[in-house]
C-alpha atoms as a printed R data frame, in Angstrom:
    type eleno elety resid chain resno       x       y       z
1   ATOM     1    CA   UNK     A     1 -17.992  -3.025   1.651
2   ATOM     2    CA   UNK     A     2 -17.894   0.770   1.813
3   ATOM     3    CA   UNK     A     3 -19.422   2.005  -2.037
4   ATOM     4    CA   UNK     A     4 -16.461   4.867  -2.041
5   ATOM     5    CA   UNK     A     5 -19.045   7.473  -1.926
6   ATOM     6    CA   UNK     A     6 -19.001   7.979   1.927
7   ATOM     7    CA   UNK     A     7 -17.135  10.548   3.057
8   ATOM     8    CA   UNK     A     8 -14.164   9.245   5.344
9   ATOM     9    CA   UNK     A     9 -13.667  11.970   7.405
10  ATOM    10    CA   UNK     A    10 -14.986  12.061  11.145
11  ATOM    11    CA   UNK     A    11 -16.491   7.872   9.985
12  ATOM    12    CA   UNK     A    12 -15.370   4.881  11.508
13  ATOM    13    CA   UNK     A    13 -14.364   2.479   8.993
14  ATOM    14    CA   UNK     A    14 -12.901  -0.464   8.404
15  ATOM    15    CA   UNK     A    15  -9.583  -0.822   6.819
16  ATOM    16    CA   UNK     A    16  -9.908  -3.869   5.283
17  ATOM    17    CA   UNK     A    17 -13.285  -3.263   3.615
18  ATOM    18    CA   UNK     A    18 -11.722   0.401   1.912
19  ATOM    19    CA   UNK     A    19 -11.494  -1.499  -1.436
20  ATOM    20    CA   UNK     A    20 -11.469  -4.924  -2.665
21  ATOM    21    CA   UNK     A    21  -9.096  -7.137  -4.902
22  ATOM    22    CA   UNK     A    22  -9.940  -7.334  -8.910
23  ATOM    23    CA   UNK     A    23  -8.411 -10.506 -10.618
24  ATOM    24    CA   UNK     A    24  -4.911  -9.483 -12.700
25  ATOM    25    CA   UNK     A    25  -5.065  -5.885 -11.014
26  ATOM    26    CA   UNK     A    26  -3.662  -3.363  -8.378
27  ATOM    27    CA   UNK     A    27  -6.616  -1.204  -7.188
28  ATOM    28    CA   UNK     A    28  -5.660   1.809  -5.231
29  ATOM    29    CA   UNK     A    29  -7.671   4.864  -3.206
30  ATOM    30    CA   UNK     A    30  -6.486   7.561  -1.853
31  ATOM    31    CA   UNK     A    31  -7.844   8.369   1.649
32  ATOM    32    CA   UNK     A    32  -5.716  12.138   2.458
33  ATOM    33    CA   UNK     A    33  -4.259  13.759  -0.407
34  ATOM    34    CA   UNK     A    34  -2.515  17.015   1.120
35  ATOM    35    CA   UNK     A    35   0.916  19.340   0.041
36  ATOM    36    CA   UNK     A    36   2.477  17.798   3.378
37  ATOM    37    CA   UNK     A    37   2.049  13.819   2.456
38  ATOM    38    CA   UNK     A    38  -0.870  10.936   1.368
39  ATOM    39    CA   UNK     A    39  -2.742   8.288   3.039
40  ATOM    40    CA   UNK     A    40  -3.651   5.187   0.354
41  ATOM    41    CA   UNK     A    41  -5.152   2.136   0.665
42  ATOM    42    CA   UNK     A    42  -4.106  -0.790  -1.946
43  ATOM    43    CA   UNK     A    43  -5.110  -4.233  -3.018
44  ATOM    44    CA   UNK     A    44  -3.001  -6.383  -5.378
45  ATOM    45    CA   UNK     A    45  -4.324  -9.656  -6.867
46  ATOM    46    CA   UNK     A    46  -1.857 -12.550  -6.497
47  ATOM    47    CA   UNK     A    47   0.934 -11.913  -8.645
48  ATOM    48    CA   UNK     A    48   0.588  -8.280  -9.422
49  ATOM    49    CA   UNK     A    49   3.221  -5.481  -8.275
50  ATOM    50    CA   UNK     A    50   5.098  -2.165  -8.919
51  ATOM    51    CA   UNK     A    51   7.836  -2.286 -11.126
52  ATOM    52    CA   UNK     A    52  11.085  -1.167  -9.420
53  ATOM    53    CA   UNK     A    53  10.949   3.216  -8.945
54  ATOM    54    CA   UNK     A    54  12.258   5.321  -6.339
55  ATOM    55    CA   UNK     A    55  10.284   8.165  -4.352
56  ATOM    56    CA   UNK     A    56  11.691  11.067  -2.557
57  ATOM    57    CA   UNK     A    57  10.179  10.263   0.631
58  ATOM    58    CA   UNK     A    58  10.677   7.731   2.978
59  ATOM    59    CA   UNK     A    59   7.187   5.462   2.533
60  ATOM    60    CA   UNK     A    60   5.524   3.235   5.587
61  ATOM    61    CA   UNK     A    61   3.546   0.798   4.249
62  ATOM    62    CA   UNK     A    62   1.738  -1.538   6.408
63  ATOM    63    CA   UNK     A    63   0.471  -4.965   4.889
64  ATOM    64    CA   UNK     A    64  -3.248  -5.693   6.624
65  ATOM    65    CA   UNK     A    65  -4.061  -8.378   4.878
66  ATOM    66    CA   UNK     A    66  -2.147 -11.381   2.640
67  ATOM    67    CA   UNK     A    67   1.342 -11.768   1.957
68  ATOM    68    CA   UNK     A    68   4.047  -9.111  -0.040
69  ATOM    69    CA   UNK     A    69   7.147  -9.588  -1.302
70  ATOM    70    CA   UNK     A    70   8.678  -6.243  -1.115
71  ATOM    71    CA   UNK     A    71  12.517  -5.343  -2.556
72  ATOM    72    CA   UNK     A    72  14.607  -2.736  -1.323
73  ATOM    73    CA   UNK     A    73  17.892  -1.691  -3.362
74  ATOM    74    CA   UNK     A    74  17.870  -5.591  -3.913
75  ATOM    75    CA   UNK     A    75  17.049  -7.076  -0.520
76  ATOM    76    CA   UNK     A    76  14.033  -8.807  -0.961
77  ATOM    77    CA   UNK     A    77  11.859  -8.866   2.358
78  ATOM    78    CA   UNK     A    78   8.728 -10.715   2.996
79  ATOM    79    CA   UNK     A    79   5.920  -9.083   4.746
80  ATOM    80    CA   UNK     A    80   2.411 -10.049   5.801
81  ATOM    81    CA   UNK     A    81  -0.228  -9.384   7.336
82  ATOM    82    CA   UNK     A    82   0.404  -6.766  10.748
83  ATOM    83    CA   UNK     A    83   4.058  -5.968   9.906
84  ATOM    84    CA   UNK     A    84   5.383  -2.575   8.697
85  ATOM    85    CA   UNK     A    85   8.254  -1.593   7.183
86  ATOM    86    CA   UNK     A    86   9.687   1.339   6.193
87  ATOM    87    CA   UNK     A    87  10.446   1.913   2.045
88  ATOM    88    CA   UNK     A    88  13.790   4.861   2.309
89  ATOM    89    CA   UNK     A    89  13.794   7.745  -0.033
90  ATOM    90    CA   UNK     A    90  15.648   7.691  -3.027
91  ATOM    91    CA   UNK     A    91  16.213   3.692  -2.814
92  ATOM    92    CA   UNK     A    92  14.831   1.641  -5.391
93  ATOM    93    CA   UNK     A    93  12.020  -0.473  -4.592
94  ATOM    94    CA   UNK     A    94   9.554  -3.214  -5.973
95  ATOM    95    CA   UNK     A    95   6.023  -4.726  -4.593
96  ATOM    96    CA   UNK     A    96   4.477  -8.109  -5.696
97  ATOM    97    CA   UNK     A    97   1.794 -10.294  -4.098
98  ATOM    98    CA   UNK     A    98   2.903 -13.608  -3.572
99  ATOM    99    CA   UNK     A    99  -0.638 -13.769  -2.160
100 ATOM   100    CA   UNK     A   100  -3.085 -11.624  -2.988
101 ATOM   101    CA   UNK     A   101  -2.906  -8.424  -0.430
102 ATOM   102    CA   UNK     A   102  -3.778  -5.370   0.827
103 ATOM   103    CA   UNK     A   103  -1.535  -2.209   2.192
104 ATOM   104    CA   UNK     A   104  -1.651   1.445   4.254
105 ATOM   105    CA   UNK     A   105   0.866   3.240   2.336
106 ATOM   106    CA   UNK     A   106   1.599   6.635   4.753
107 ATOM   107    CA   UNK     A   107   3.519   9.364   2.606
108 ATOM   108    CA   UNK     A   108   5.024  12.208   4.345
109 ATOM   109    CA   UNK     A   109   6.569  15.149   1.898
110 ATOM   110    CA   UNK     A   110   8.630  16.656   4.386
């Protein structure tokens, strides 16, 4: 388990040991935080989630670990572990961990 300290940049690290689940919360870390889009890294206990909210930007999130329950302007869609999918701009969307799991969540602003 990485202490958060290190820097990432030029390291070799391991996604799945970025950050590590807390019982009844959603922990987050941002990895790149620049004007043209964000890198984050999240863990949800089972259970937790995002309310429904829409974002500008089209959003791939990648689940690397556990099993997410993701809604898109009401379609719900299952994703675990290795799959991707793509979150559209402007369309409402939810998260919640059926499982407890962990995501990549790529933001580009342009």
């Amino acid at each position: 388990m990485t202490t958060g300290k290190e820097s990432i940049i030029g390291n070799p690290l391991n996604l799945a040991l970025l950050l590590a689940y807390q019982e009844g919360a959603v922990v987050s870390r941002t990895l790149i935080d620049k004007k043209v889009g964000t890198i984050s890294v999240f863990a949800f206990a089972e259970g937790e989630g995002l309310s429904e909210h829409t974002a500008p930007f089209d959003a791939f999130v990648q689940i690397t670990d556990g099993t997410a329950e993701i809604n898109i302007a009401g379609v719900v869609h299952i994703v675990e572990a290795g799959q991707i999918i793509i979150m559209p701009a402007n369309q409402p969307h939810s998260l919640r961990a059926l499982k407890q799991f962990k995501m990549l969540l790529v933001m580009i602003r342009a």
